[in-house]
C-alpha positions in Angstrom: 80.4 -16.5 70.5 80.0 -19.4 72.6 81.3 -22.8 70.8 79.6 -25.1 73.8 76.4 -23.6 75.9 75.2 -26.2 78.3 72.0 -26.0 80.3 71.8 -23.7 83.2 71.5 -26.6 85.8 74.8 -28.0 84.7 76.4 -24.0 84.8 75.3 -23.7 88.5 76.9 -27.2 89.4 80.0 -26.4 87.8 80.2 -22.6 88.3 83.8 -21.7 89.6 84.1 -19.2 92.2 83.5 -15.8 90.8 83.0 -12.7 92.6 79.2 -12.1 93.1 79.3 -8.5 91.2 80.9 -10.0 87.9 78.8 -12.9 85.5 80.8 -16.1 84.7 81.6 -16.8 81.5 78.9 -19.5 81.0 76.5 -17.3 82.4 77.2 -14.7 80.0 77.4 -17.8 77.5 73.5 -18.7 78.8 72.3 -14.8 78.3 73.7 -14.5 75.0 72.1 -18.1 73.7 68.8 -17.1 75.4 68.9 -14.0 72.8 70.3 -15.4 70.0 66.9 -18.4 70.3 64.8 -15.6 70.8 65.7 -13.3 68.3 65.3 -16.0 65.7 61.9 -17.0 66.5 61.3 -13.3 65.9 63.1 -13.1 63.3 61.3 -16.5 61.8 57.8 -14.8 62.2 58.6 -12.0 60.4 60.0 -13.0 57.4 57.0 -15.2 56.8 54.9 -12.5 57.0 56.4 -9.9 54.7 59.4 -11.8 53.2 57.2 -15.0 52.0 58.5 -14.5 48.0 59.4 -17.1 45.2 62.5 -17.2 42.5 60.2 -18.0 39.6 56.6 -16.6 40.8 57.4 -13.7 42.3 59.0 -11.8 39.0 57.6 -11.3 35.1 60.4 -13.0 33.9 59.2 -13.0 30.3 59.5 -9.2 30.2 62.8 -9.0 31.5 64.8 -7.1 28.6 67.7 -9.0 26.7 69.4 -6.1 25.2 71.5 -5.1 28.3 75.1 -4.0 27.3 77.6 -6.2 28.4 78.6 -4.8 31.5 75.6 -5.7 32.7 75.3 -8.9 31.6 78.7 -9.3 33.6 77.6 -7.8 36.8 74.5 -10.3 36.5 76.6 -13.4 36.4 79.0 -12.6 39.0 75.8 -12.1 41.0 74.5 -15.6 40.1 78.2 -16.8 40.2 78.6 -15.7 44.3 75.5 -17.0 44.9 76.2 -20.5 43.7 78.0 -21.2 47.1 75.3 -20.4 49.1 75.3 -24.5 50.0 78.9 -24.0 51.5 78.3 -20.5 52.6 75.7 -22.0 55.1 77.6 -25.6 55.9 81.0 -23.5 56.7 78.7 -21.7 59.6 76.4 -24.5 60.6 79.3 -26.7 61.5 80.6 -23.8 63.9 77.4 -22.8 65.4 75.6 -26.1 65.6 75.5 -26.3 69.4 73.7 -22.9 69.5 70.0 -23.3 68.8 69.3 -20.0 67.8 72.0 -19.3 65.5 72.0 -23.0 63.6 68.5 -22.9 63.6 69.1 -19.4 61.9 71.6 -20.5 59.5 69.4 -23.2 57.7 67.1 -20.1 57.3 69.5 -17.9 55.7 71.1 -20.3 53.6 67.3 -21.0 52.2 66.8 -17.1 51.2 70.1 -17.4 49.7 69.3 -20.2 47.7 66.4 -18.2 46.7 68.5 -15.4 45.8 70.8 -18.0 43.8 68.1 -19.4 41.6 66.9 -15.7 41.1 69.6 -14.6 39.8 70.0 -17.8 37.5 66.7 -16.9 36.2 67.5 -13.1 35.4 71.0 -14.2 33.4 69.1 -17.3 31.4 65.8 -14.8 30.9 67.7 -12.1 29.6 69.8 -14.2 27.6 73.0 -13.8 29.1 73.7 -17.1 29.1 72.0 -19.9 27.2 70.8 -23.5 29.5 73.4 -25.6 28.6 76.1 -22.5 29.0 75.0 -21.9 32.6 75.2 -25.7 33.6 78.4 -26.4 32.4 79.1 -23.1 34.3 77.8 -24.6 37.7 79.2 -27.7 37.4 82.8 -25.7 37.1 81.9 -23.3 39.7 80.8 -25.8 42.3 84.0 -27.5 41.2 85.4 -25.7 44.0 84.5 -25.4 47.8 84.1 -22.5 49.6 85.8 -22.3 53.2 85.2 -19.9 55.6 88.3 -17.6 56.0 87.4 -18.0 59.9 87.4 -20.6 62.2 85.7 -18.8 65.3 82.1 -18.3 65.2 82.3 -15.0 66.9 84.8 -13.6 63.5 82.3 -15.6 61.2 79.5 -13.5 63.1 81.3 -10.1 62.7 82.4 -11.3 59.1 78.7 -11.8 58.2 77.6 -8.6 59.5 79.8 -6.6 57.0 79.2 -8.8 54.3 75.8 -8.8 54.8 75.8 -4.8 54.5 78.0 -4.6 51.2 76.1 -6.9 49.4 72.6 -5.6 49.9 74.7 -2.3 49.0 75.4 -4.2 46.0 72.0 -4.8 45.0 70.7 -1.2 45.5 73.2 0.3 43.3 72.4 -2.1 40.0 68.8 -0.9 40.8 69.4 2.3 40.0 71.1 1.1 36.8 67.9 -0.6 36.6 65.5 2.3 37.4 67.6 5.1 34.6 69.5 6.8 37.7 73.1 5.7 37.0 75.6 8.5 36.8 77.4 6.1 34.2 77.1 7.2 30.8 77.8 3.3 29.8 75.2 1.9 31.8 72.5 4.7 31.0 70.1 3.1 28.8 69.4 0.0 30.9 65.9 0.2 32.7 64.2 -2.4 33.2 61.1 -2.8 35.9 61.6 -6.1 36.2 65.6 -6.6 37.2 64.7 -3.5 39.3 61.9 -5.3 41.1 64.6 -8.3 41.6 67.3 -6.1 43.4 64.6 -4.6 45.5 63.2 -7.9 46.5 66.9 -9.3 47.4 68.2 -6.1 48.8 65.1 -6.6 51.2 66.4 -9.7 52.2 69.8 -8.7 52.9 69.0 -5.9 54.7 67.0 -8.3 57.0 70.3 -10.9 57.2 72.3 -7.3 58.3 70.0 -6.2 61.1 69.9 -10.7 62.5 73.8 -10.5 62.3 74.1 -7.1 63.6 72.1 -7.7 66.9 73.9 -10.9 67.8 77.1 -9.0 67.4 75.7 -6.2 69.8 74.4 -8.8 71.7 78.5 -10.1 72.0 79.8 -6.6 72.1 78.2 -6.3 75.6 78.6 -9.0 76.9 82.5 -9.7 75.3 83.2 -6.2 74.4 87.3 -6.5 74.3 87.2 -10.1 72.3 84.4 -8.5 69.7 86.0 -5.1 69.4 89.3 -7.2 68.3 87.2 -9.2 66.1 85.9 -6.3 64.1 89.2 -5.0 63.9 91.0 -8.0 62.3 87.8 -8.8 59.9 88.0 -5.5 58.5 91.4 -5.1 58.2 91.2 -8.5 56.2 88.1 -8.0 54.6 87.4 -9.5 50.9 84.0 -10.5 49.4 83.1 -14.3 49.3 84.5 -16.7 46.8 86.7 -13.8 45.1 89.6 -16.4 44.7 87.1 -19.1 43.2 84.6 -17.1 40.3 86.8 -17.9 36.8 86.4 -14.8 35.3 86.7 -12.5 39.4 88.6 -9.5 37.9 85.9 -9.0 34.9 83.2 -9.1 37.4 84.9 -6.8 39.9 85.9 -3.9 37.2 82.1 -4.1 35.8 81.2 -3.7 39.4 83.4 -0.7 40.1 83.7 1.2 36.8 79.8 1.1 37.4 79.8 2.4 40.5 78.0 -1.0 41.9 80.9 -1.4 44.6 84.5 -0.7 45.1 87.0 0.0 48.3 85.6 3.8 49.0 82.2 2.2 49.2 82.9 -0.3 51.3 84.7 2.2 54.1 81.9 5.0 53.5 78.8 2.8 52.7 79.8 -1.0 54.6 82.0 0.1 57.1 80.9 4.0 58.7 77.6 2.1 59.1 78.4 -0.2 60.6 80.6 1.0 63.1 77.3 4.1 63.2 75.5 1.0 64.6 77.6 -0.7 67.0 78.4 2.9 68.7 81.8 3.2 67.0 83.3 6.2 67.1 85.9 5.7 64.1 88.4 3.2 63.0 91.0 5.6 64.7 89.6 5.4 68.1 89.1 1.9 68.1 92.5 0.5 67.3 93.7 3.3 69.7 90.7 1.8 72.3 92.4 -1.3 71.6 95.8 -1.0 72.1 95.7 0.9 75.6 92.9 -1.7 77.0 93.9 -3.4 80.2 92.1 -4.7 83.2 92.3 -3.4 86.8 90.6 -3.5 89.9 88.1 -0.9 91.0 87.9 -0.3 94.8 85.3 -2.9 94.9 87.6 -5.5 93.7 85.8 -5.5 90.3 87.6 -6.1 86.9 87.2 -3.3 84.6 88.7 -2.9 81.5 90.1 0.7 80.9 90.2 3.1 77.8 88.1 0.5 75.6 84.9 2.4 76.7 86.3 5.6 75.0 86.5 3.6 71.1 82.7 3.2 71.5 78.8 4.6 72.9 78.8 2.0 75.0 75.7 3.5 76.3 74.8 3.7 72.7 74.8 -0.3 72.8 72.9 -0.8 76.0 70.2 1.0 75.1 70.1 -1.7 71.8 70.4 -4.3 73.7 67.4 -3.5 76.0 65.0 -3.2 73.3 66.1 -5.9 71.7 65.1 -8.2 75.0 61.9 -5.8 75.0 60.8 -6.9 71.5 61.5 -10.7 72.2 60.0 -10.5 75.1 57.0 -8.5 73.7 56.9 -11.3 70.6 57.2 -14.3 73.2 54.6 -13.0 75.4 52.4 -13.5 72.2 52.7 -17.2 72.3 53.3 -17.8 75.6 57.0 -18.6 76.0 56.8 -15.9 78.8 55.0 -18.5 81.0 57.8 -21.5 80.3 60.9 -19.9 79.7 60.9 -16.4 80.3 63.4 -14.2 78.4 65.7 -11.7 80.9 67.8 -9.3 80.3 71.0 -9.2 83.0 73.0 -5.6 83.4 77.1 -6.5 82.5 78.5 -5.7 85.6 81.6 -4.6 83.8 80.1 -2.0 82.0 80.3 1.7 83.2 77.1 2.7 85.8 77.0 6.2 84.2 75.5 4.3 80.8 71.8 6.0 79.9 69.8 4.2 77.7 66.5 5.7 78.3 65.8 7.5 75.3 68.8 6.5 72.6 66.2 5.1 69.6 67.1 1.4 68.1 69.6 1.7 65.0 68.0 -0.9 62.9 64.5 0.3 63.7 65.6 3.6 62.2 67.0 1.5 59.2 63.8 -0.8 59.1 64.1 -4.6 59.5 
């Protein structure tokens, strides 16, 4: 991701030469911003119409149970526990992204649905009397003893980070809903229903899934126009791949074995569940092909005299991605046209010249309109 986008009049001023059939960097740098601004005032719309829900309203918190078994009660405070670094979650990004309107503007917004989720999940351990008042501030206050740093420091990694963890936590959320609906295959966590922690995962799993498909179409969006530098960002973050603030929660390894011996999360979900789709949506044909893709990638010259990467195009549907991309411009443009942006500061999308001519993205349907938004 771009770290500096200046304004188009300054990019043509200070545009190097560059063969005519290839986009500079800072236009490619321009393209991506334009989508990343447009996307969120989708995005931004949306979520105030069907995502518009409050931590204490929105949930019959006198008729949560407080007989759930203790495993549980220990998969509900490392839920609340996480989410008490939402503030530094959201500040690590922000101070990496703040040049980019779209994706700082963004960030404020999802670090406010994940303070929601925070305070929700305070209510559902103090309700169900996992925790007394005074046991989860003095909790707090030694959780937020600690900072939370990114394990990044490029925006682009933080971006592909985000889109994985984005996935394994709303994955999270949906399995302790079946726990909470009488569907766990558990025997020590049958006997758990309750409507109203089931109503809270669905209603936070929403918003996750929401956070997934946002991070997921910025990283398409830098797959195609940077598709060696993201390819080898995916590689490395999932190769390196932990769940926030792990190394910061007290009381980690209780939380993670209530997590797995419940079948909430564990490795073989996270590389069936988090990581297959994923790579499903970002055309990926397996972990195999693209650390092979990878490894034999190297630039040469076409007879045109254009720079073309070789053997990356077999790790991934790059045609697959394309087609994504293109819709994705179609429904900001549709969503601008709305308002009017489309008179002001119309929203393009630009062909990478690097790309393959054989790619056909007629008729390949959106991923995350197939998974909903």
């Amino acid at each position: 991701m771009p770290e500096i986008i200046p304004p188009a009049s300054i990019i043509e001023d200070a545009r190097p030469a560059t063969n005519p059939r290839l986009l500079s960097n800072p236009e490619k740098d321009r393209l991506i911003e334009r989508g990343f601004l447009g996307l969120y005032r989708w995005y931004v719309a949306r979520s105030q119409e069907t995502r518009n829900w409050n931590a204490d309203k929105s949930f019959e918190w006198r008729k949560i149970r407080t007989d759930f078994n203790p495993e549980v009660t220990t998969i509900l405070e490392g839920f609340f526990a996480v989410e008490q670094y939402a503030p530094d979650f959201t500040s690590s990004i922000l101070n990496m992204v703040r040049r980019s309107h779209g994706r700082s503007h963004f960030t404020l917004r999802w670090g406010s649905e994940e303070e929601r989720h925070a305070d929700t999940w305070e209510n559902a351990v103090l309700f169900s009397r996992g925790r007394t008042a005074k046991q989860l501030e003095e909790y707090k206050y030694l959780l937020r003893s600690s900072q939370w740093e990114s394990p990044w420091d490029s925006a682009l990694y933080n971006l592909i980070y985000t889109v994985f963890q984005e996935r394994a936590t709303q994955l999270n959320y949906l399995n302790l809903r079946k726990v909470a609906m009488g569907k766990s295959e558990k025997p020590h966590l049958q006997g758990n229903e309750d409507p109203v922690l089931a109503h809270v995962c669905q209603m936070i799993a929403v918003d996750e899934a929401a956070h997934y498909n946002f991070f997921l179409e910025c990283a398409r969006l830098m797959l195609y126009y940077y598709p060696e530098e993201t390819l080898e960002a995916i590689r490395d973050v999932i190769v390196h791949f932990t769940m926030p603030a792990y190394n910061l929660v007290p009381d980690w390894d209780k939380f993670f074995e209530a997590v797995y011996k419940g079948g909430i999360y564990g490795p073989r979900d996270f590389q069936r569940d988090v990581v297959q789709v994923v790579f499903k949506n970002l055309g990926i044909a397996s972990r195999k092909a693209l650390e092979e893709g990878i490894r034999r990638t190297r630039l040469v010259p076409t007879e045109a005299g254009v720079i073309r990467g070789t053997a990356i195009w077999d790790s991934f549907d790059y045609g697959l991605v394309e087609g994504d991309v293109r819709r994705l411009y179609g429904r900001v443009q549709e969503y601008e046209k709305g308002i009017g942006f489309d008179t002001v500061d119309p929203i393009e999308f630009h062909k990478n010249p690097l790309w393959p001519d054989e790619t056909n993205t007629e008729n390949t349907p959106l991923e995350s309109e197939k998974a909903g938004d």
